[in-house]
C-alpha positions in Angstrom: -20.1 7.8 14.1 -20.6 8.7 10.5 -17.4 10.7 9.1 -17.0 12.3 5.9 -15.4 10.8 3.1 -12.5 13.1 2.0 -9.9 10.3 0.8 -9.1 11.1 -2.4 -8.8 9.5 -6.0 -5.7 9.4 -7.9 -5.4 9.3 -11.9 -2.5 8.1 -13.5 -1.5 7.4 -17.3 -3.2 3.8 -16.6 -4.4 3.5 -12.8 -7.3 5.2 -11.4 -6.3 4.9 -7.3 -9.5 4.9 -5.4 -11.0 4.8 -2.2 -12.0 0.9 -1.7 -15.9 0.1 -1.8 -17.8 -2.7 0.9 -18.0 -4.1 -2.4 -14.4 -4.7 -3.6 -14.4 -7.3 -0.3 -14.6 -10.3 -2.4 -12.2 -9.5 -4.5 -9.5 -8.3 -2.1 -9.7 -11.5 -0.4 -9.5 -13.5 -3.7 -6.1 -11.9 -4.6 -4.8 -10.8 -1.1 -5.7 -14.7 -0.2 -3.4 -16.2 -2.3 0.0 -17.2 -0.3 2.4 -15.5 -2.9 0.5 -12.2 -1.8 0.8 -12.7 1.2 3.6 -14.2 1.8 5.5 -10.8 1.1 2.7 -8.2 3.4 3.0 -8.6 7.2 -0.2 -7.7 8.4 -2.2 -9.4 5.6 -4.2 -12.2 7.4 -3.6 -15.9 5.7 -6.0 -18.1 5.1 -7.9 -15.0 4.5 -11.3 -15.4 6.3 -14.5 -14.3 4.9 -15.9 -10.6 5.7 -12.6 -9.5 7.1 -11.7 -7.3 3.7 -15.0 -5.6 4.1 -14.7 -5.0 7.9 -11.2 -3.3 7.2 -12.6 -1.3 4.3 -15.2 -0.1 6.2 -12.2 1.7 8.5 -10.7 3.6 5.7 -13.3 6.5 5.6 -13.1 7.4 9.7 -8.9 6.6 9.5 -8.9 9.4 6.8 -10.7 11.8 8.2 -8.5 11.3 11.5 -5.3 11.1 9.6 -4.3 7.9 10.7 -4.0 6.3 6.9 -5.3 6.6 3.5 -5.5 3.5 1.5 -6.6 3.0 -1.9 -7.4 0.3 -4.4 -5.8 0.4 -7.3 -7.4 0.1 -10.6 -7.0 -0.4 -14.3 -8.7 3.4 -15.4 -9.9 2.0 -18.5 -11.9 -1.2 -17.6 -12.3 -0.7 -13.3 -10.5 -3.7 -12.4 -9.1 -4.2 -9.1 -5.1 -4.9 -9.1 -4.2 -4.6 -5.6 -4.6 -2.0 -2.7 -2.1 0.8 -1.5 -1.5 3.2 1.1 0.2 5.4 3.4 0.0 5.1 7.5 0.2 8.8 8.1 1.9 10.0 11.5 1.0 13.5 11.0 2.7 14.9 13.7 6.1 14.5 12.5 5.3 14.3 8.8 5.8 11.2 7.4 4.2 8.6 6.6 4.9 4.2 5.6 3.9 3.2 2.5 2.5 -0.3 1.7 1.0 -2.0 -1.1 0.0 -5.2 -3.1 -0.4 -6.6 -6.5 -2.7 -9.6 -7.1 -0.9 -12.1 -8.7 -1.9 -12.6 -12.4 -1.0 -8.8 -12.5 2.3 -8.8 -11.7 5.6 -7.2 -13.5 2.9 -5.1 -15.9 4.5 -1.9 -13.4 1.1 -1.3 -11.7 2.8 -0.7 -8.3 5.5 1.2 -9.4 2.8 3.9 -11.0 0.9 3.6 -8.0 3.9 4.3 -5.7 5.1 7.2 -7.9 1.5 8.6 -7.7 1.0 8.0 -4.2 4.4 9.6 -3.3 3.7 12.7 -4.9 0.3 13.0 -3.3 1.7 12.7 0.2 4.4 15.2 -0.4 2.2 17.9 -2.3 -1.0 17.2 -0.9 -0.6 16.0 2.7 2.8 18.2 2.8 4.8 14.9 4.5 8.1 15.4 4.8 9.4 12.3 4.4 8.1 8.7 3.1 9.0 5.0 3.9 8.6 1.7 3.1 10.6 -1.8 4.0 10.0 -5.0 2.2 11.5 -8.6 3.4 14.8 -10.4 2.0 13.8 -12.2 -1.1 10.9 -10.1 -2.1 13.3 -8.2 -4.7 10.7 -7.3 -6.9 9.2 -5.1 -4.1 12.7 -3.1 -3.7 12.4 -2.5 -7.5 9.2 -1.0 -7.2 10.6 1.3 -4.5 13.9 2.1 -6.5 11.8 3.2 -9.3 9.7 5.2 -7.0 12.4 7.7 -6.2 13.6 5.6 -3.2 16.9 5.1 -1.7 18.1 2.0 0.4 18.7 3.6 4.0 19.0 0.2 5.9 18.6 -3.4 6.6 17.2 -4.9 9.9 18.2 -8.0 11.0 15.7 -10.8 11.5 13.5 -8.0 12.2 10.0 -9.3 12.3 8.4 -12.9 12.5 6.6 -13.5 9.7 4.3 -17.0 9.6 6.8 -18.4 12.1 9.9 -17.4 10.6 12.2 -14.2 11.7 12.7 -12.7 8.2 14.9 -9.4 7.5 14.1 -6.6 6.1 15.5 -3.6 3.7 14.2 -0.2 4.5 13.8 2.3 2.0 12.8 6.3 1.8 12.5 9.7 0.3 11.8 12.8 1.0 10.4 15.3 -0.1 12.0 17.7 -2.6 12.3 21.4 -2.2 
């Protein structure tokens, strides 16, 4: 079934956020394939097989439109390159909503998540009307709890070998906000 695409795209001083193309693919699995991404995402697959970034981009319409998640790719405004991707897995019915994202490597600690986050945020509080937005990260992936720190986000918990992650039970620190009045 064909749905219409209403995902949105998000401007920010230097980001354009935008819905993914079938032709990003190779380019999501070039970064997203490197083990330092992925090392740090649980549900990114690694070794990251060929066609798989197009298959799950060709979700992202249809999970829109049934307010299941919105993911974008994020994007340097002035030249269109792909950074990384980011989104929000929406539960609707109680208003909130996880956040997730990823930087390729070579564009790390240049803040690009952070001003995606903040963007992101604000969308799913004044646009989607969420009431509350979270996000975890796993022990040792610091730079991931900065990113939600500068968002606006406040440390509400850590889980105890929590998920296994390539073999390993790894922690994790949770983090959210909500929404202002």
């Amino acid at each position: 079934m064909d749905y219409p695409d209403s995902r949105p795209s998000i401007r920010t001083e230097r980001l354009l956020l935008r819905p993914l193309k079938i032709s990003d693919g190779t380019e999501i699995r070039r970064m997203a394939g490197n083990s330092k991404v992925a090392e740090n995402t649980l549900y990114m697959p690694f070794p990251y097989p060929e066609g798989v970034a197009e298959q799950w981009v060709s979700t992202h319409a249809s999970e829109f439109f049934e307010k299941k998640q919105l993911v974008l790719g994020i994007c340097l405004k002035k030249e269109g390159t792909l950074v990384g991707c980011i989104g929000l897995t929406l539960k609707m019915e109680i208003e909130h909503a996880e956040l997730g994202y990823w930087i390729g490597e070579e564009f790390w600690n240049k803040g690009y998540a952070t001003e995606a986050a903040i963007a992101l945020i604000d969308y799913g509080f004044h646009k989607l009307n969420l009431h509350k937005i979270y996000a975890h990260y796993f022990s040792g992936n610091d730079a991931s709890g900065r990113v939600m720190m500068k968002a606006g986000m406040k440390r509400e918990g850590f889980l105890k070998e929590h998920v296994r992650h390539w073999g390993t039970y790894k922690d994790l620190y949770v983090y959210g906000i909500i929404r202002p009045n």
